[in-house]
N, C-alpha and C positions, 0 to 999 in steps of 0.2 A: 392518636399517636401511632397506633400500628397502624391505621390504613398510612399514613405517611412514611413510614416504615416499610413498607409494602413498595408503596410509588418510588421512591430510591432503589430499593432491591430490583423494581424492573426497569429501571433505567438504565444503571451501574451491569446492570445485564447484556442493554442492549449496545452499552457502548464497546468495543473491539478492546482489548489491553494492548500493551506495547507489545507484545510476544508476538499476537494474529498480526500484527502489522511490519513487522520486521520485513528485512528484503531477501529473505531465503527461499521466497516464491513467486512467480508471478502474481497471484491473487493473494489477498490482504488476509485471508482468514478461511479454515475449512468448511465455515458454512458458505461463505461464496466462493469455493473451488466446486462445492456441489452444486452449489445453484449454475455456475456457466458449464458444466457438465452436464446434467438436467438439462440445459437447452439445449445444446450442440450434440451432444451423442444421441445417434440414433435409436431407436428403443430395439429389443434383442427381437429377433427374426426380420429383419429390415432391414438388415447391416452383415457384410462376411462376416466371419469367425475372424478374432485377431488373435494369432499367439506371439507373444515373445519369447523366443529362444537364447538363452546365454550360456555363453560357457565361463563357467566361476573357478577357484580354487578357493583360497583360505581367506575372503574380500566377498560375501556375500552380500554385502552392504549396497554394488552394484547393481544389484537387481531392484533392490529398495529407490535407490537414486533412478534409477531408469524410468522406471512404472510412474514415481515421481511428474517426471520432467516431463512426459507425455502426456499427463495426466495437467497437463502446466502451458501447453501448446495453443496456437492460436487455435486450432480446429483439435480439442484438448482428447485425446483414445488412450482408452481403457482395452489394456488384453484381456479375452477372458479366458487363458489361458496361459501361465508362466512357464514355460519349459526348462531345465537345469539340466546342461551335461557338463559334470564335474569327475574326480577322482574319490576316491575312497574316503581320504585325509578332507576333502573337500566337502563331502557331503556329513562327515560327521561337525565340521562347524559351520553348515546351512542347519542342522537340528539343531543343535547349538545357542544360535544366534535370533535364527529367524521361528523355530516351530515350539519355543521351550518359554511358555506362559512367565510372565515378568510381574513383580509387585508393584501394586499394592491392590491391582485390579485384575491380575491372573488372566491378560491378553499378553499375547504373543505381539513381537513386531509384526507381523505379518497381517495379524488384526489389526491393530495401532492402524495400519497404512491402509487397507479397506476402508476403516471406519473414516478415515480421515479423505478418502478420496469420494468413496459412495455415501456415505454416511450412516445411519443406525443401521445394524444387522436387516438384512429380508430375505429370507430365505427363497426366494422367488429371484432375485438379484445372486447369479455365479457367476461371474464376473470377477477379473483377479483372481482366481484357483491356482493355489499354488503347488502342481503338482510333485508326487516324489520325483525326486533325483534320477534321472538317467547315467547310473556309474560306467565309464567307460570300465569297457574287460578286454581282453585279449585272451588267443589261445595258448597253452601253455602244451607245446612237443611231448614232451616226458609224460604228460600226467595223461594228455588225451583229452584235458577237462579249460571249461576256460575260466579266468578270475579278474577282480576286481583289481585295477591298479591305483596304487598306492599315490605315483610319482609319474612324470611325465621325464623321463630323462637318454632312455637309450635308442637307437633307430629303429628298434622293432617295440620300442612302448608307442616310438612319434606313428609310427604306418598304422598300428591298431587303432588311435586313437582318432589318424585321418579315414580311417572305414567308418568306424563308430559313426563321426559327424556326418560323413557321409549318409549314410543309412538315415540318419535320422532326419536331414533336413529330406531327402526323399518322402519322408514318411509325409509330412507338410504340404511341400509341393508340388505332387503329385494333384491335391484337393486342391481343386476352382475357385471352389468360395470361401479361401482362407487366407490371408493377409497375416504375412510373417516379418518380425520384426526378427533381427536380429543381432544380440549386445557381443563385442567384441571386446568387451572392456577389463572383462576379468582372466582369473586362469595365467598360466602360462603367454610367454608371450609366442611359445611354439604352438601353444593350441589356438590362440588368438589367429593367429599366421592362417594355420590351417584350416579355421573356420572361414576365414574369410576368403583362401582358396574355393572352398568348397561351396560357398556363394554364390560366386562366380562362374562356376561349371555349372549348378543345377536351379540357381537362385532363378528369380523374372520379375520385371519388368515394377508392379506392383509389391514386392515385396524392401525392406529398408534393411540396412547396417548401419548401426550405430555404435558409439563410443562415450562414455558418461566422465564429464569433469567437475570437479568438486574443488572452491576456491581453502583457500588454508587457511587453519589448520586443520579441516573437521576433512581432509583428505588421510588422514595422518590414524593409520589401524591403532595407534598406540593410544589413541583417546579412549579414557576410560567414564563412562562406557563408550559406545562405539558410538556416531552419526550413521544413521539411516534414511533419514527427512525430516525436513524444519519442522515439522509439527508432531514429533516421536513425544511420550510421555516423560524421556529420560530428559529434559532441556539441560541439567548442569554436566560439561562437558569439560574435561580432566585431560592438559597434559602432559608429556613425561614430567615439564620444569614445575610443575605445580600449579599454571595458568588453568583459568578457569573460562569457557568459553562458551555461549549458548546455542542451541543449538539452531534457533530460529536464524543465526545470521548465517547459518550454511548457504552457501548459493550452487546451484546443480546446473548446470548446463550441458544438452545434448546437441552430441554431434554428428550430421549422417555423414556417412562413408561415402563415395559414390562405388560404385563398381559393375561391369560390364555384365548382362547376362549372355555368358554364352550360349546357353542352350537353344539360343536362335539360329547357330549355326550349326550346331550338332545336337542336332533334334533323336535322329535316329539310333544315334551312337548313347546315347542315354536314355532312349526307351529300351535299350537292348539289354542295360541293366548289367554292365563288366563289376566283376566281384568285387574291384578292390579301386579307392582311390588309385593308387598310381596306373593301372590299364584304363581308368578312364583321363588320366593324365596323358597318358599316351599315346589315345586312340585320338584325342584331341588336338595334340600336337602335332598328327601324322594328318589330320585331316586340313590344318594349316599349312602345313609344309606343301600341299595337295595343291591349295590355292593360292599359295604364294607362287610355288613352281609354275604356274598357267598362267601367271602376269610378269614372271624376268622373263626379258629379251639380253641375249647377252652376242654381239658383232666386235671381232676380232679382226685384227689385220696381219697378214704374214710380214708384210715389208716395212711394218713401221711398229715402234714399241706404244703402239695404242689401243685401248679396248674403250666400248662404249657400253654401258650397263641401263636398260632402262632411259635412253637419251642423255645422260651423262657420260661423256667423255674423261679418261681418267690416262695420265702415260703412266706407262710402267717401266721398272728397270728389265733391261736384259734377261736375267733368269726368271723373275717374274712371269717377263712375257713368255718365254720360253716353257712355264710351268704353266701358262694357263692355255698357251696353244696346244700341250701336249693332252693337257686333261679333253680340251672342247674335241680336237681330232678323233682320239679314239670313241665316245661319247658317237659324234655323227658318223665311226666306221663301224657302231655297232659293239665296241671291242666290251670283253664283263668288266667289270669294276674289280680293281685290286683291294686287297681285304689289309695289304700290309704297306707301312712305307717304305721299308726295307726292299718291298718286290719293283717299286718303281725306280730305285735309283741306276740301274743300270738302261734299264729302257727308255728314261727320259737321258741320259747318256748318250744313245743311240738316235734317240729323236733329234738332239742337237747336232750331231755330227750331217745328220737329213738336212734340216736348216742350214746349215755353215757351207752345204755343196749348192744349194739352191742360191747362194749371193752370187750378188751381178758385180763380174770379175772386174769390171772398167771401174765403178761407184761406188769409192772409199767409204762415202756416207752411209753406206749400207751398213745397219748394226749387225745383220749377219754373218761380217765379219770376223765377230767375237763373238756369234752364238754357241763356239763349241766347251761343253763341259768338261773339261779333261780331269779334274782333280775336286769331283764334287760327290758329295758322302751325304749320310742319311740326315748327319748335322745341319750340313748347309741346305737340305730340302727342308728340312721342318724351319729353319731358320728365313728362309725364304718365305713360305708358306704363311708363317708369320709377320713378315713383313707386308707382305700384300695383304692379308686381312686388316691391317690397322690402315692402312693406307685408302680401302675400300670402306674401312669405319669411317675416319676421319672426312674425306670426301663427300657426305652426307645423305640425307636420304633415299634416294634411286640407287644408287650403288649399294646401300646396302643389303639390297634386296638377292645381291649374290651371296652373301656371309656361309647364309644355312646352306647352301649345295657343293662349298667348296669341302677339301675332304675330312674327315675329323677321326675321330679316336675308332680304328675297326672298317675305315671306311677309307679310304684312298681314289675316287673320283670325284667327276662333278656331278652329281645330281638334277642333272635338268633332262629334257625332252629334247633330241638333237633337234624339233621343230624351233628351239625357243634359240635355237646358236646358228648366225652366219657369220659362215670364214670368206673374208677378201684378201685379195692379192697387195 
């Protein structure tokens, strides 16, 4: 009777329960999530370093669902590395949540998800290291000293917190052989923003953005306890209405980002290492501007209300032309750039009265005729100004290509290389 006793016991063993089989994962159960891991991932010094980077606030649970989903993937990675830039309030419910041993077995979620991705403890196996928190801080003027923030809320919490990220992703990929993932999922949706700015300027090529979704209700922070991954120890899932829901039918779905690495184009401007997010915003934009202005060609005519932007032909009205013949002129006579609008309107005044003597006296069709401005104010120049950039929008791509040189807040000329402007008769 007991060897038969025995023979059921490892049977009833080896069959799966309805839980390991639920559709919360792709694989049916965490002994075979370790077994196609075991094949597919490559053994450690064979393989970059992979870290995942997130930034979280009071949704820790992100980090859990991510490692998850990856770990869930046709070609299935394991970070071995988890990096957290959070806030203060942030990182007290990452201790919380994830690093504060749970009953009846006194693991941590953060074990719970090792064990269930790698399987029994090896301490030869680091992999999955969930390092402390990276708390954004900011400098504080008064004190001299810098501190931990609480909240992401005012223009100088958002700038500190875009250097922070800054700085940090530098730290990453700067190193060759390290493969960076990076979760956009939690946090604020300002730091979200900003991180994934910040990708963008120093991120490459090899490295991913992603985003974690989670089907409903087990999206829902008010579950008590929380969802972390279909095979967490806590399975009965609470909630607010009194519904009862398991945790294995969580379904995790990750999503990549896509996004551009610039630092193909401004290589030097960020090995040069500008202090702050916004100078390398800047230094970036100025170097765009750099190669935009080297591809508009902009060909103007005196005698007829038409300009050509990039091979696009576009008419314009009378004052228009009249405002963009005034800007290209002084531009190929060499003349500086006016700083105000206020200082052009008497001189493009003057410019018209120039135009209006130059019409051919016999040839009513000449719009010249009514090129002079007699009763025209600082109103009707931004008014103008206005109207031909929407006109230059709306016209489509090649024309747009004028937008950024025409004159903006501080700045009253056009912006181009007189090489890039010819005036016809």
């Amino acid at each position: 009777m007991k060897h038969q006793h025995d023979l059921k016991r490892q049977k009833s063993m080896r069959k799966p329960s309805k839980q390991m089989l639920r559709h919360g994962s792709a694989v049916a159960s965490s002994k075979s999530v370790r077994a196609v891991i075991a094949e597919k991932v490559a053994a450690p010094g064979t393989r970059p370093t992979t870290v995942l980077l997130a930034a979280t606030g009071m949704t820790p649970a992100i980090l859990t669902e991510t490692v998850w989903a990856l770990a869930q993937e046709k070609d299935p990675l394991i970070p071995d590395e988890v990096v957290i830039v959070t806030t203060l309030g942030g990182n007290q419910t990452i201790e919380r949540e994830l690093r504060t041993p749970l009953p009846p077995k006194g693991l941590t979620v953060w074990q719970e998800l090792r064990q269930a991705i790698l399987g029994s403890p090896d301490e030869r196996d680091s992999r999955l290291t969930l390092s402390k928190a990276r708390i954004v801080e900011a400098p504080d003027p008064q004190t001299g000293l810098s501190s931990y923030l609480d909240d992401l809320r005012t223009p100088e919490e958002n700038a500190a917190t875009a250097n922070f990220l800054l700085s940090e992703l530098r730290r990453w990929t700067e190193l060759p052989d390290t493969r960076l993932i990076v979760s956009i999922a939690g946090g604020r949706k300002t730091m979200g923003a900003l991180l994934y700015a910040c990708v963008s300027l120093v991120g490459r090529e090899t490295d991913r953005v992603t985003h974690v979704l989670v089907n409903e209700p087990f999206d829902d922070p008010r579950l008590a306890p929380r969802f972390y991954f279909p095979q967490q120890s806590q399975q009965k899932l609470k909630t607010p209405d009194g519904q009862t829901h398991e945790a294995g039918d969580g379904k995790i779905d990750l999503a990549d980002i896509p996004f551009v690495p610039f630092r193909n184009l401004f290589e030097r401007d960020l090995i040069s290492k500008p202090r702050t997010f916004v100078d390398l915003v800047q230094r970036c934009r100025t170097k765009v501007e750099e190669i935009a202005r080297q591809n508009a060609r902009l060909t103007l005519w005196r005698g007829r209300c038409e300009v050509e932007v990039n091979s696009a032909r576009i008419k314009t009205s009378k004052s228009q032309h009249i405002l963009l013949l005034f800007l290209a002129e002084r531009v190929v006579a060499k003349q500086p750039p006016l700083t105000k609008y206020a200082m052009a309107v008497d001189l493009l005044k003057e410019f018209s009265a120039t135009l209006y003597a130059k019409r051919l006296a016999n040839d009513f069709s000449d719009w010249r005729h009514d090129a002079r401005l007699q009763n025209f104010e600082e109103q009707e120049l931004r008014k103008t100004l206005s109207e031909l950039k929407s006109k230059l929008s709306e016209a489509g791509a090649p024309s747009n290509a004028l937008l950024p040189f025409l004159p903006e807040k501080g700045r009253f000329s056009l912006n181009l290389e007189a090489s890039a402007i010819t005036l016809k008769d």
